[in-house]
MDTraj code that builds the backbone (N, CA, C; nanometers):
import mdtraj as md
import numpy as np

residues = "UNK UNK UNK UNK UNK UNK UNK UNK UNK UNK UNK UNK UNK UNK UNK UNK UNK UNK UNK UNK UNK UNK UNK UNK UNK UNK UNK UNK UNK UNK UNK UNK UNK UNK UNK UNK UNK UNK UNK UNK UNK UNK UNK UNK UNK UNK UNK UNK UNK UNK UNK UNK UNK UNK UNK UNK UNK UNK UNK UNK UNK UNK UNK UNK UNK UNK UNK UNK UNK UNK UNK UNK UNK UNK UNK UNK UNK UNK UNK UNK UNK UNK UNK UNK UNK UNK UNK UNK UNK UNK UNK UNK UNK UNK UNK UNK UNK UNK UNK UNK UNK UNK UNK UNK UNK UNK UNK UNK UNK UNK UNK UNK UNK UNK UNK UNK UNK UNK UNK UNK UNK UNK UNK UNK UNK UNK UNK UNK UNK UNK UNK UNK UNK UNK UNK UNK UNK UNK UNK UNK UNK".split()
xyz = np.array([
    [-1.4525, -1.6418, -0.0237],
    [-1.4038, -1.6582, -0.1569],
    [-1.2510, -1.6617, -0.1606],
    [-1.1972, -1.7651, -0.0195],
    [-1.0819, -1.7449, -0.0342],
    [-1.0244, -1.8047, -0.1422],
    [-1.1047, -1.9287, -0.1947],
    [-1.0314, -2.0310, -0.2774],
    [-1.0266, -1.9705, -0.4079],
    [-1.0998, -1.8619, -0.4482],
    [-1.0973, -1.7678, -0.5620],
    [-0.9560, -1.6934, -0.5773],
    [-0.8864, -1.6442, -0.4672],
    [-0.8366, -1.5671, -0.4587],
    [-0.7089, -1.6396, -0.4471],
    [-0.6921, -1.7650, -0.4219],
    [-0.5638, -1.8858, -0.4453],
    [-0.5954, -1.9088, -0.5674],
    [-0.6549, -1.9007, -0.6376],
    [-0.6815, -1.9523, -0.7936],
    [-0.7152, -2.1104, -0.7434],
    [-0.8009, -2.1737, -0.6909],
    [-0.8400, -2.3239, -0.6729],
    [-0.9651, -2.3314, -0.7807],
    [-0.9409, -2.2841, -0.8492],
    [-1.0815, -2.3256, -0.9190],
    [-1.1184, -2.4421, -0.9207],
    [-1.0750, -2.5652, -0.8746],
    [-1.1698, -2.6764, -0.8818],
    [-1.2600, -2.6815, -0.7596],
    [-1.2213, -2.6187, -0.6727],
    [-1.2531, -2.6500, -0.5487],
    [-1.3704, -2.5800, -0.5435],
    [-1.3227, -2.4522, -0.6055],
    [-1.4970, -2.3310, -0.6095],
    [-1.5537, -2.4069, -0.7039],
    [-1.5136, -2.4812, -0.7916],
    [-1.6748, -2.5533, -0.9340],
    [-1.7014, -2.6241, -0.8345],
    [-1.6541, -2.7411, -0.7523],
    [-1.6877, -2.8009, -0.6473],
    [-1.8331, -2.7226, -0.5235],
    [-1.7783, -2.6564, -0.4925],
    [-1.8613, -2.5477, -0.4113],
    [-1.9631, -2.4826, -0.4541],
    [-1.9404, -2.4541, -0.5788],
    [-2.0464, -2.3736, -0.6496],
    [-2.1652, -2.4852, -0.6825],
    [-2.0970, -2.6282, -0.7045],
    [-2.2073, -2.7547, -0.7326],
    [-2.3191, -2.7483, -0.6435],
    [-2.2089, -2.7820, -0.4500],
    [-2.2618, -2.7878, -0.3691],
    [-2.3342, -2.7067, -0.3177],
    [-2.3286, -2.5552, -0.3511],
    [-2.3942, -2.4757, -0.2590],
    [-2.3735, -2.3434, -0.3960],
    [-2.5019, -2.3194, -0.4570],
    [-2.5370, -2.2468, -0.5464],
    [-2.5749, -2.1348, -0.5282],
    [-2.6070, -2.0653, -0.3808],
    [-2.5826, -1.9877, -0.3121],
    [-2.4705, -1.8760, -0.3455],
    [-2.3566, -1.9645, -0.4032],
    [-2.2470, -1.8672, -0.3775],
    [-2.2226, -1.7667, -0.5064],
    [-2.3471, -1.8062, -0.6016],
    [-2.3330, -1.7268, -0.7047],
    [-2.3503, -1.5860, -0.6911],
    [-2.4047, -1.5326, -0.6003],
    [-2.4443, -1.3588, -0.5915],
    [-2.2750, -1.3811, -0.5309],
    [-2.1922, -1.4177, -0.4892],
    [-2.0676, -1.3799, -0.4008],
    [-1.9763, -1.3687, -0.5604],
    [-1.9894, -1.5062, -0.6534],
    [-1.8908, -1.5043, -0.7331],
    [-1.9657, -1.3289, -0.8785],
    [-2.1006, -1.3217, -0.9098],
    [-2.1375, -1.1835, -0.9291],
    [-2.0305, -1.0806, -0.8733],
    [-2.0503, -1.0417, -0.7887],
    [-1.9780, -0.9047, -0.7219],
    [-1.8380, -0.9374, -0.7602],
    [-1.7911, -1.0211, -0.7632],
    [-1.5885, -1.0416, -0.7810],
    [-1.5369, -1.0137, -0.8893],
    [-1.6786, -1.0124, -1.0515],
    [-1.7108, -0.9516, -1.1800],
    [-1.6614, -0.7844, -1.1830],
    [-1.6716, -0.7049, -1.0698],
    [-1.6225, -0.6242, -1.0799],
    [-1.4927, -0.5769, -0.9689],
    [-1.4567, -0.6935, -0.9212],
    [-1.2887, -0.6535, -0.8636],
    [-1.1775, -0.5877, -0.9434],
    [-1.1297, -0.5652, -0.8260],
    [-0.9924, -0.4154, -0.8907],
    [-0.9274, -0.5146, -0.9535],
    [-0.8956, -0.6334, -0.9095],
    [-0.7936, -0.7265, -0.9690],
    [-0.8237, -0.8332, -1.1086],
    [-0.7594, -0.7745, -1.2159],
    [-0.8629, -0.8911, -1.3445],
    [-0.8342, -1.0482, -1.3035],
    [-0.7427, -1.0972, -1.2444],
    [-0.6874, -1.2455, -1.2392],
    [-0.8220, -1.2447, -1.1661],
    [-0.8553, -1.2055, -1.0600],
    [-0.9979, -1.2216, -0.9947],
    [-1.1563, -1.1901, -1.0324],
    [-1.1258, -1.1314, -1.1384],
    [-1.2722, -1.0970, -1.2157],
    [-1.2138, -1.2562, -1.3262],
    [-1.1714, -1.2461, -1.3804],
    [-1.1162, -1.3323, -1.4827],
    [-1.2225, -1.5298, -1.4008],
    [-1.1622, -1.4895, -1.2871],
    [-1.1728, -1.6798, -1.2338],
    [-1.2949, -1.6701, -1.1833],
    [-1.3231, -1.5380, -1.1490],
    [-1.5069, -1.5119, -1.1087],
    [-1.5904, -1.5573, -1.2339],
    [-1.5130, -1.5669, -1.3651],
    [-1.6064, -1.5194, -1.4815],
    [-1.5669, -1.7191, -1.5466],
    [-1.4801, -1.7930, -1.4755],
    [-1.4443, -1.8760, -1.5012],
    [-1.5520, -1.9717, -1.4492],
    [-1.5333, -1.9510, -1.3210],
    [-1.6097, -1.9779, -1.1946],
    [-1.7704, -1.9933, -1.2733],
    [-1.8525, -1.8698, -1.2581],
    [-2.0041, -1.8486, -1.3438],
    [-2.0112, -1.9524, -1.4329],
    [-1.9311, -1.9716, -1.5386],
    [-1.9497, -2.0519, -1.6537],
    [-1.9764, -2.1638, -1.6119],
    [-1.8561, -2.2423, -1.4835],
    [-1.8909, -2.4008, -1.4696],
    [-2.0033, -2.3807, -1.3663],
    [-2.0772, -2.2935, -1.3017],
    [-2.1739, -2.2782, -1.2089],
    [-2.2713, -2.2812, -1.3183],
    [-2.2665, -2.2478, -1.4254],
    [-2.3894, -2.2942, -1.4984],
    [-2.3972, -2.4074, -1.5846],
    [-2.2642, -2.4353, -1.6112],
    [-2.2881, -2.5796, -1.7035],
    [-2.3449, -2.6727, -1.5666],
    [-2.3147, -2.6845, -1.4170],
    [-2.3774, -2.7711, -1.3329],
    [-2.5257, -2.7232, -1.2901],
    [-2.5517, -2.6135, -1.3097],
    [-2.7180, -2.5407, -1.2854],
    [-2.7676, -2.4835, -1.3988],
    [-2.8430, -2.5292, -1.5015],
    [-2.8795, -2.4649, -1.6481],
    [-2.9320, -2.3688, -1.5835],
    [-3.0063, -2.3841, -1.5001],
    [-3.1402, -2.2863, -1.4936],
    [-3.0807, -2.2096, -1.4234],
    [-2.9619, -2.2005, -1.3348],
    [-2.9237, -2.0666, -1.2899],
    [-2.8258, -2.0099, -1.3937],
    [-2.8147, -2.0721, -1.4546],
    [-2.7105, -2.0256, -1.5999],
    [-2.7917, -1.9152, -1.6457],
    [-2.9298, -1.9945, -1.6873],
    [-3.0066, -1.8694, -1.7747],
    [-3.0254, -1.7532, -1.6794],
    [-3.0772, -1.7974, -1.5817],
    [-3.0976, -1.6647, -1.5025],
    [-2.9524, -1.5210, -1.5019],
    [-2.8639, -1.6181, -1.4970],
    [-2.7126, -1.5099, -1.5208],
    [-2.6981, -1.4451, -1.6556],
    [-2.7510, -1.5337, -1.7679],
    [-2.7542, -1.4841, -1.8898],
    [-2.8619, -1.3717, -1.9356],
    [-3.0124, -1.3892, -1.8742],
    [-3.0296, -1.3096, -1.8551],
    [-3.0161, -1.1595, -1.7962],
    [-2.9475, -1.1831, -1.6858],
    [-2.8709, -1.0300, -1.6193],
    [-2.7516, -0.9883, -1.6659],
    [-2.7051, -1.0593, -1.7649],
    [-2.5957, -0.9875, -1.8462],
    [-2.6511, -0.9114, -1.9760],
    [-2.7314, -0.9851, -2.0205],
    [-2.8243, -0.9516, -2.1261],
    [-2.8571, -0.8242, -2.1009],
    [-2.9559, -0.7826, -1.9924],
    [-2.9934, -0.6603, -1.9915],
    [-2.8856, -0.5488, -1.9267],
    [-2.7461, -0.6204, -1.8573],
    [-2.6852, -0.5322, -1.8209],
    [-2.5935, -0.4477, -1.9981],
    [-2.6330, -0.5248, -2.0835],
    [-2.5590, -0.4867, -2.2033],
    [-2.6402, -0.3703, -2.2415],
    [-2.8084, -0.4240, -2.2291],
    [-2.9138, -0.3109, -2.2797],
    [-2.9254, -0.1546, -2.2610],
    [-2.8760, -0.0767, -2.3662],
    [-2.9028, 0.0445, -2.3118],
    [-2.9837, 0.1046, -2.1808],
    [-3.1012, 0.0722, -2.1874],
    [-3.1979, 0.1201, -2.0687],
    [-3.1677, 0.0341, -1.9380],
    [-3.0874, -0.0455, -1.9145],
    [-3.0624, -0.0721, -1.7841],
    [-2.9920, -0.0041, -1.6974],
    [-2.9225, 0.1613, -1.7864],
    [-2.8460, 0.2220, -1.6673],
    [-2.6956, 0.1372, -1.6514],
    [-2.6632, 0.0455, -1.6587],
    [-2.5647, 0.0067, -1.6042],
    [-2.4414, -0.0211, -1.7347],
    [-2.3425, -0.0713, -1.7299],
    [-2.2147, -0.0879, -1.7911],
    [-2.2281, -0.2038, -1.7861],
    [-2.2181, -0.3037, -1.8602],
    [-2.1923, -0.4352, -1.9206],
    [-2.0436, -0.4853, -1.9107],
    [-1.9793, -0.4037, -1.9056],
    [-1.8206, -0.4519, -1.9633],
    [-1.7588, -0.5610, -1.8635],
    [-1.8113, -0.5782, -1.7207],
    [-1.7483, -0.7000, -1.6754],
    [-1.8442, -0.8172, -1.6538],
    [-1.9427, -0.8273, -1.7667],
    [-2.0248, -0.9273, -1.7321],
    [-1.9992, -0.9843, -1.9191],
    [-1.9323, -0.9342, -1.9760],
    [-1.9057, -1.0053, -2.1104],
    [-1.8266, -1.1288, -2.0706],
    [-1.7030, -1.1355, -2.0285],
    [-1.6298, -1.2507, -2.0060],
    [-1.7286, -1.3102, -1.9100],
    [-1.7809, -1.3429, -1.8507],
    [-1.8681, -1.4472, -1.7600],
    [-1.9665, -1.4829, -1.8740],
    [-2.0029, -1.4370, -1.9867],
    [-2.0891, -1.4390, -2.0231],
    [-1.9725, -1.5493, -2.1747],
    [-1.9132, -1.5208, -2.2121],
    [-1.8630, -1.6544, -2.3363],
    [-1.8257, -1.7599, -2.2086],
    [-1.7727, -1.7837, -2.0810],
    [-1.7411, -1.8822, -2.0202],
    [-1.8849, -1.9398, -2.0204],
    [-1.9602, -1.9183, -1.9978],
    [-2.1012, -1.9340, -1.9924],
    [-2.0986, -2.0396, -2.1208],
    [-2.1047, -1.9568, -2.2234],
    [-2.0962, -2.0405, -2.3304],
    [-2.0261, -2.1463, -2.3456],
    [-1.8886, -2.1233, -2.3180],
    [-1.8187, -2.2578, -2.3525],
    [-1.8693, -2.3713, -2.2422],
    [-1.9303, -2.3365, -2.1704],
    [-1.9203, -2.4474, -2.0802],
    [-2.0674, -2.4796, -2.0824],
    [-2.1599, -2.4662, -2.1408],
    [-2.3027, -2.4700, -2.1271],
    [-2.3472, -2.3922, -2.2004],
    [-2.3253, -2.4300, -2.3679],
    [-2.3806, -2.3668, -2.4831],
    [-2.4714, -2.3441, -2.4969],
    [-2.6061, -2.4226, -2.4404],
    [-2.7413, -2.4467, -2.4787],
    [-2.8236, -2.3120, -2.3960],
    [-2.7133, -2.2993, -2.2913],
    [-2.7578, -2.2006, -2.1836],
    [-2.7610, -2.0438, -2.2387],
    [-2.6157, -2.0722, -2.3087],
    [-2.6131, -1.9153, -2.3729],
    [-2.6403, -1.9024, -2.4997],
    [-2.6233, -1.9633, -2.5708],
    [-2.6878, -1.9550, -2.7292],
    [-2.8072, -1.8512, -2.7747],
    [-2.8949, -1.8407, -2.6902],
    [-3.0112, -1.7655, -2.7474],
    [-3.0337, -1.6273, -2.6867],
    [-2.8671, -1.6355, -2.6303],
    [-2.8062, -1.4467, -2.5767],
    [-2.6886, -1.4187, -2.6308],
    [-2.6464, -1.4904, -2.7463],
    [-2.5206, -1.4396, -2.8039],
    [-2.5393, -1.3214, -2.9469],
    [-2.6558, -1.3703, -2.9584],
    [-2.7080, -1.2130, -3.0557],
    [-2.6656, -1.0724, -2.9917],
    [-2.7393, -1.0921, -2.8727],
    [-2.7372, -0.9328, -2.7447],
    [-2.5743, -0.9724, -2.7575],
    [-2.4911, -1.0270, -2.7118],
    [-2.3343, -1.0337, -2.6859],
    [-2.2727, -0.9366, -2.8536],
    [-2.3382, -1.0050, -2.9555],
    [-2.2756, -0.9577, -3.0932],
    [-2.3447, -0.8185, -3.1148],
    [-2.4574, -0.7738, -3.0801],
    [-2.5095, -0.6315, -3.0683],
    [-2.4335, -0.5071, -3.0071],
    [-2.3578, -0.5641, -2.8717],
    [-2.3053, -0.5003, -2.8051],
    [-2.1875, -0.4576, -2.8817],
    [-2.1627, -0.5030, -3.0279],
    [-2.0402, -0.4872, -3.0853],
    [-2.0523, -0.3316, -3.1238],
    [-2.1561, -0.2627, -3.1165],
    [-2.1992, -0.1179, -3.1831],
    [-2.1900, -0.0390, -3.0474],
    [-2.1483, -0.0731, -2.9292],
    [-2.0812, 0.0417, -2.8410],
    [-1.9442, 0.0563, -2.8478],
    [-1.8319, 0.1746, -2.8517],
    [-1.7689, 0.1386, -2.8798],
    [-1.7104, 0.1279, -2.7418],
    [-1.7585, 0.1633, -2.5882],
    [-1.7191, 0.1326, -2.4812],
    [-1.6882, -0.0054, -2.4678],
    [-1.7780, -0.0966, -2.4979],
    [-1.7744, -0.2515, -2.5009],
    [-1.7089, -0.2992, -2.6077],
    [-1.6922, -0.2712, -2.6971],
    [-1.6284, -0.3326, -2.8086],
    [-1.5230, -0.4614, -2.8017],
    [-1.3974, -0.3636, -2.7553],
    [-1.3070, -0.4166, -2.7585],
    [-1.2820, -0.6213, -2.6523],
    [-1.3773, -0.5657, -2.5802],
    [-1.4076, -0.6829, -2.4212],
    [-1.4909, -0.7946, -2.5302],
    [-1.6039, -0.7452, -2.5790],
    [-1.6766, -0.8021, -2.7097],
    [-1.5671, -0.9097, -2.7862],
    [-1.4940, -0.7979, -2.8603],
    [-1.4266, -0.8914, -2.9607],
    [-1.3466, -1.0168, -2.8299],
    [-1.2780, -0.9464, -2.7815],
    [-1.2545, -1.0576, -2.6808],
    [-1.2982, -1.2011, -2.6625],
    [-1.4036, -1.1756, -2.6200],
    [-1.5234, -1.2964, -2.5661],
    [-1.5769, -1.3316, -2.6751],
    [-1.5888, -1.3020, -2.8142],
    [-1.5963, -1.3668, -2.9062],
    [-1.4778, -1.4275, -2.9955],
    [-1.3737, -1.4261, -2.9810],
    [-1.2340, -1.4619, -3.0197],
    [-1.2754, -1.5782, -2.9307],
    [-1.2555, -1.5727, -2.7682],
    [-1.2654, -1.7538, -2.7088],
    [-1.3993, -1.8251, -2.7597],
    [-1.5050, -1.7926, -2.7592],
    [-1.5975, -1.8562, -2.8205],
    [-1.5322, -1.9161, -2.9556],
    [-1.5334, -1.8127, -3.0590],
    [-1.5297, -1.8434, -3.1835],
    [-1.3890, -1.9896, -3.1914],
    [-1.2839, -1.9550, -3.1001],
    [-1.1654, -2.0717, -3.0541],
    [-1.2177, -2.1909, -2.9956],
    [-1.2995, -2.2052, -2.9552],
    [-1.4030, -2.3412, -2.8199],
    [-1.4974, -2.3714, -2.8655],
    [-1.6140, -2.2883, -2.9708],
    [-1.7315, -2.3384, -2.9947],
    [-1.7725, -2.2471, -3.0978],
    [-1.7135, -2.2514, -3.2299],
    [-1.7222, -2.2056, -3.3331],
    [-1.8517, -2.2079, -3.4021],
    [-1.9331, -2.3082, -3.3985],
    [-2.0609, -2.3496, -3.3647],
    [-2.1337, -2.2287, -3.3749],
    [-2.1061, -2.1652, -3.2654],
    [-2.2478, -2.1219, -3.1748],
    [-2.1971, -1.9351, -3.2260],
    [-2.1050, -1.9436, -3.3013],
    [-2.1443, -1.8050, -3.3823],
    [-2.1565, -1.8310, -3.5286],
    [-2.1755, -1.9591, -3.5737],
    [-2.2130, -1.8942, -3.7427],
    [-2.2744, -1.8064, -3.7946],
    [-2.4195, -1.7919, -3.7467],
    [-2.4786, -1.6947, -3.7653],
    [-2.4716, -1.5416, -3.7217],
    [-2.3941, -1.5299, -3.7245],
    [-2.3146, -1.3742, -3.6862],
    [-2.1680, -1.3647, -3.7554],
    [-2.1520, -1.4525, -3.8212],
    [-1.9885, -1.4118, -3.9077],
    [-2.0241, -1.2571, -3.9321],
    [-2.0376, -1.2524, -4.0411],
    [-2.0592, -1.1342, -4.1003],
    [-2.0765, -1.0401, -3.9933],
    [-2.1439, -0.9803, -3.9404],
    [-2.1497, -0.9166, -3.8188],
    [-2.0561, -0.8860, -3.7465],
    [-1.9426, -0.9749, -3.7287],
    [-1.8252, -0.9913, -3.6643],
    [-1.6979, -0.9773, -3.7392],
    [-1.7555, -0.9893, -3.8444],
    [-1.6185, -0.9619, -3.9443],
    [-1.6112, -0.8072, -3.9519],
    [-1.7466, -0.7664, -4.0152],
    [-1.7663, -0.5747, -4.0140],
    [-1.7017, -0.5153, -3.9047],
    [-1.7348, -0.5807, -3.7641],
    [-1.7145, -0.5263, -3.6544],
    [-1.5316, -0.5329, -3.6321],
    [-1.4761, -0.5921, -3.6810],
    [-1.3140, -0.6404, -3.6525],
    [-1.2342, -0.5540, -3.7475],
    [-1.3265, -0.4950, -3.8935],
    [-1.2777, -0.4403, -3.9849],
    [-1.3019, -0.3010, -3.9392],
    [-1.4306, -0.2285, -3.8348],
    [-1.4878, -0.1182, -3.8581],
    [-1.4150, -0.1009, -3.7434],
])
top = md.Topology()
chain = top.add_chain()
for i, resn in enumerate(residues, 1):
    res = top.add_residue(resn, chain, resSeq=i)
    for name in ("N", "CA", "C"):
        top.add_atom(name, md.element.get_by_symbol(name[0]), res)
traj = md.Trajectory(xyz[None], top)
């Protein structure tokens, strides 16, 4: 993952086309010490799923439940992979952006939340109408 770590991102969407494999590698980089490197990991995921729907969903799903209370785990670096997701393969994430706007009631996640819904709501305004309200409470509360 050196080309991650030069910032080449074309070269990893390239790679990630060719060899889809490398998605459990770009996963784990979701939680590096370094954000520029969680950041292009989470860049990375998004165009790995606009070129693989079906491994898209599969990622959307494991963010999904990493948000879910009963999974034990912390969500907070799988939100940004999860609106790149979106912008780049709406159809993929659309019917997990409810769970994304739910997560607005932890207040551990919150703030990462509003985040990843600020670039959405900027790229594909679309795909939160139905959660204004929801999102407005949440920005006010």
């Amino acid at each position: 993952m050196d080309l991650l770590h030069q910032g080449e991102m074309e070269k990893v969407g390239v790679l990630t086309k060719e060899r889809p494999g490398l998605l459990r590698h770009l996963l784990g980089r979701l939680w590096d010490e370094a954000p520029e490197i969680r950041h292009r990991a989470a860049v990375a995921l998004g165009c790995a799923a606009e070129q693989h729907p079906q491994q898209g969903l599969e990622l959307m799903r494991r963010f999904a439940w990493a948000l879910n209370d009963e999974s034990a785990t912390n969500g907070l670096h799988v939100i940004p992979a999860m609106a790149e997701i979106a912008l780049r393969a709406p159809g993929v994430a659309e019917p997990f952006l409810g769970m994304l706007v739910n997560a607005l009631d932890d207040p551990g996640l919150r703030a990462e939340v509003l985040s990843a819904l600020e670039l959405i709501d900027e790229h594909r305004p679309e795909l939160l109408e139905e959660f204004r309200e929801e999102i407005r409470l949440a920005e006010e509360g």
